[in-house]
N, C-alpha and C positions, 0 to 999 in steps of 0.2 A: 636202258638206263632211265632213270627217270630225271624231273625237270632239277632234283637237288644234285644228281650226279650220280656214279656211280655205288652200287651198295653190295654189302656181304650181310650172310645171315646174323640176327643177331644173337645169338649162339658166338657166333665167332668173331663179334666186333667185343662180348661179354671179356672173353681167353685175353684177346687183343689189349685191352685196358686195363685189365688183370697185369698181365705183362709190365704197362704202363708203370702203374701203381710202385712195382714191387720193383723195377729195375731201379739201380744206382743212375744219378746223372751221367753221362759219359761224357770227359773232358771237351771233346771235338765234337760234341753233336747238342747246336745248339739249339736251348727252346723255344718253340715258335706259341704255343698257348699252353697253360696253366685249365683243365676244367677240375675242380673239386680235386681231389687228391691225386688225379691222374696228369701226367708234365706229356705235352705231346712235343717230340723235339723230333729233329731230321733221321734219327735213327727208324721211329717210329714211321715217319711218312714215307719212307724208302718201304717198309715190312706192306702195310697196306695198298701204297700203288702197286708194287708186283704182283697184285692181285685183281686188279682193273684190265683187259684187253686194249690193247696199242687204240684202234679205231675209236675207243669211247671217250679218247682225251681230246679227238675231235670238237664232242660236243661241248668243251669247256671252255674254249676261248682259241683264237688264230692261229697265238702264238703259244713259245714253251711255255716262259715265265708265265707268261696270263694264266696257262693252266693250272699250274703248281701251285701260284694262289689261290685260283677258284678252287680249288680241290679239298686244299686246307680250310676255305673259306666255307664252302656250301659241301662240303661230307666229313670231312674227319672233324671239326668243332658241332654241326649240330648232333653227330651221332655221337659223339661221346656224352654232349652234353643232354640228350634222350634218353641214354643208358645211365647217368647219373641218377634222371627223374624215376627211373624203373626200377632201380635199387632199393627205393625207397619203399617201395613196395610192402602186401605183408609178406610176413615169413611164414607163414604158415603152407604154404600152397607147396605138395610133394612133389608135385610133375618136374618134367625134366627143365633145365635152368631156363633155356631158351622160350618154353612155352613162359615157366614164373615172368619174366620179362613181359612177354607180350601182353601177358596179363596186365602184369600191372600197369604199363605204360597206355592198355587201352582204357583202364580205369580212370588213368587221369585225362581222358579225351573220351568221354562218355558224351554223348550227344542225343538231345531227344529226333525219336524219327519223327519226320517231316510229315504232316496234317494231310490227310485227304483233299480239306480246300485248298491246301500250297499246289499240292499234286496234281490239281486241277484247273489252276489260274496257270499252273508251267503246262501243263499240254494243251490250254486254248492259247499259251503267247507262241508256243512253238512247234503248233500243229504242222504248219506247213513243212518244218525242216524234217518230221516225220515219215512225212508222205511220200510213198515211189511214183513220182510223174507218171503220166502217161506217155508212152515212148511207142517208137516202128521199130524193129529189125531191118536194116539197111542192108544192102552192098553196092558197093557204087567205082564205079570205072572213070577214072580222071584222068581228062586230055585238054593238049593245048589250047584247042580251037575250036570253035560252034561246027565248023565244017568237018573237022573229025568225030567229035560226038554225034552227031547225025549218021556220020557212015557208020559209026560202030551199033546203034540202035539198029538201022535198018541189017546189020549182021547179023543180029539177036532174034531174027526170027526164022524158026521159034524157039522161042525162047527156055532154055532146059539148062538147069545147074548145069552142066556139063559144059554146054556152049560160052556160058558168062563165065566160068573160072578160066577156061581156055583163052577167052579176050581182055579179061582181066590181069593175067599171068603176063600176057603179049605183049601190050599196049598202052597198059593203065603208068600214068606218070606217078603217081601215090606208093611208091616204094615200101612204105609203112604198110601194106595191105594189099598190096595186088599178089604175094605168095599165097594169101589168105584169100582168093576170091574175089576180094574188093570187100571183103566184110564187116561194117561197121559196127557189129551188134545193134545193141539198141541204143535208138535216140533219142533224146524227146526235143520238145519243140524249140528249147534253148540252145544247142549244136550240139549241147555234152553227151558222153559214152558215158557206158562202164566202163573205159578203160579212163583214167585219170590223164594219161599223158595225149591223149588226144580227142580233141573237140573238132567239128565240123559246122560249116555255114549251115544257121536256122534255115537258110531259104534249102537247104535239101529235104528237112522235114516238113513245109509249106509244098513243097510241091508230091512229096509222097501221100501227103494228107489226103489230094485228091481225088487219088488212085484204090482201090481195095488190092486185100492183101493177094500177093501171088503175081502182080499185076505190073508192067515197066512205069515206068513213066514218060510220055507218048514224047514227050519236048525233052534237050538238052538246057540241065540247071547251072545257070553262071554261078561260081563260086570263085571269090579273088579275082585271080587273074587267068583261070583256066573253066574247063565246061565237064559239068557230071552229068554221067549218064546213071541214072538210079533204080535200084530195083527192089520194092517194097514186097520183102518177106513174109513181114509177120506184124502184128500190133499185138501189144502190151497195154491194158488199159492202167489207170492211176487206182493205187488204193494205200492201205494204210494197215497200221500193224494192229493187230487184236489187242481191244481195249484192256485185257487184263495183261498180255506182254509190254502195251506201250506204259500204263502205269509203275509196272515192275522196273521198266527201264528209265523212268523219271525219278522215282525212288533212289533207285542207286547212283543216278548222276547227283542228286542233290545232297546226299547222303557223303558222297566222296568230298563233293564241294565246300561243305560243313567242315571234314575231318580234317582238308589242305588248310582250308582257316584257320581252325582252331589248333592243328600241330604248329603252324607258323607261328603265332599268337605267342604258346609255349615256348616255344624255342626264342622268341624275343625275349619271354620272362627270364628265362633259364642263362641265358646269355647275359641279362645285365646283375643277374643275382652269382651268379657261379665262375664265368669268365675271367680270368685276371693273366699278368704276362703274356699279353697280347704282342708277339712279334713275329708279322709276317715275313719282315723284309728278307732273314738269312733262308726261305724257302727259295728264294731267286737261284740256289748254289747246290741246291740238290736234286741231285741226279738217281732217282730209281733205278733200281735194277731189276731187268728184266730176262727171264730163263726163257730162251729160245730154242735148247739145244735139244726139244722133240722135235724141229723142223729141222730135213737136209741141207736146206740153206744156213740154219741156228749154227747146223754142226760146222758146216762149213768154214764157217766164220771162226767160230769157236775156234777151230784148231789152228785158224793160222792166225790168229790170234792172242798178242800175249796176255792182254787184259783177262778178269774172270768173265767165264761165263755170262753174258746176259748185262755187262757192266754200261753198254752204250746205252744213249740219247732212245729214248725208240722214236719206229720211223712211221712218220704222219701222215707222207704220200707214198700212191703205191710204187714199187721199183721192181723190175726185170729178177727174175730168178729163175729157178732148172725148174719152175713149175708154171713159168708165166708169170704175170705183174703180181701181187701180193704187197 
């Protein structure tokens, strides 16, 4: 989903508004916004959430109501109000509808690409975020106390994968990594992994530093409140991506950057020019419906249920089913 919320092709938001356009009001389903000829009311917001996945209402706000707003606020008014601008389009262009749109909507967000010298004052300000450190290949054995780190070195010899997985499997307090060996991947000299979810004490790469590769490290490394025993695999020197891939890849961020501006830009235009019958407040009361009845559990429900199909609240946290949480 992206940062405006959830989206469908536009092809099928084209059908969706079309719909809009041509249906009568319907006595009980009240308008929540007016874009150009198109009335988006609670009929409408029901058709499109059923097409959004339970988990991506997550991303819109804590609660129901917050989301229901957000949803009508930041997807179903700017994309209507983008498909308005893309109508406008010429007529001339044979392809299928969906491309005609895209077309034209990418006509009105034409943007010059971005100067060699831009391209080059962003990769000297953002060299560094570029660059793949220089890092070791770790694995490392963690235990309570200096006095057990030292027995477990003087175990490691000699020292052979096989031995250090065996002592690592046995003994190591690091739960997160002692099925693995004790293996860190690689570090570099700030604590960070490859793996995002865990980071280790700088002073385990300070003290492998001193060692070459293949080699223990002869002392137990205080780390918190426990002692590593380390053993320096491998090194990884620092480098940086080929200067015609890292330009290609500054290109396209600033390029994206450009087009998030200037679609917002628009969509302000469009919004104070086309916008009218602005009322969010009766989305507070609408309840989407959602078709669950491919899952054993949808069915489940479904049957001993008098409501239709798919008619409840969907559910935000996950809850016990005949397949586990879901």
């Amino acid at each position: 989903m992206s940062a405006r919320g959830p989206r469908i092709s536009r092809a099928e938001l084209a059908r969706w508004l079309l719909l809009l356009a041509a249906a009568p009001a319907a006595a009980d389903s009240a308008t929540l916004a007016s874009v150009g000829p198109a009335r988006i009311d609670a009929d409408a917001f029901r058709a499109r959430a059923a097409r959004v996945a339970t988990p991506a209402w997550t991303e819109l706000g804590a609660s129901w109501p917050e989301q229901r707003r957000r949803f009508l606020e930041r997807v179903l008014i700017p994309d209507a109000l983008l498909l308005l601008q893309a109508e406008r389009g010429p007529r001339t262009l044979f392809s299928a509808r969906d491309v005609a749109l895209a077309r034209a909507l990418g006509a009105a967000l034409e943007l010059p690409a971005p100067s060699p010298a831009e391209i080059d004052a962003d990769y000297a300000q953002h060299r560094r975020e570029l660059e793949t450190p220089r890092a070791l290949g770790l694995q490392r054995i963690l235990l309570r106390t200096e006095a057990e780190a030292r027995a477990a070195i003087a175990q490691l010899q000699p020292l052979t994968p096989s031995t250090f997985s065996r002592l690592a499997r046995d003994i190591s307090i690091d739960h997160a990594t002692h099925m693995r060996a004790g293996n860190l991947g690689f570090v570099s000299a700030d604590g960070y992994t490859e793996m995002p979810e865990l980071r280790v004490s700088p002073a385990l790469f300070a003290a492998a530093d001193a060692v070459r590769d293949g080699e223990l490290v002869p002392q137990p490394v205080r780390e918190a409140d426990a002692f590593a025993v380390v053993w320096r695999r491998s090194s990884r020197p620092a480098s940086l991506p080929e200067p015609a891939q890292a330009r290609r890849a500054i290109q396209s961020r600033l390029e994206g950057a450009r087009r998030t501006s200037a679609l917002r830009e628009l969509i302000a235009k469009l919004r104070a020019e086309h916008l009218r019958d602005y009322h969010p407040e009766p989305v507070a009361g609408v309840s989407p419906r959602f078709d669950e009845r491919a899952t054993p559990a949808g069915r489940a429900r479904a049957a001993a249920s008098p409501d239709p199909p798919g008619a409840a609240t969907p559910q935000i946290v996950p809850a016990l089913t005949d397949r586990g949480l879901r």
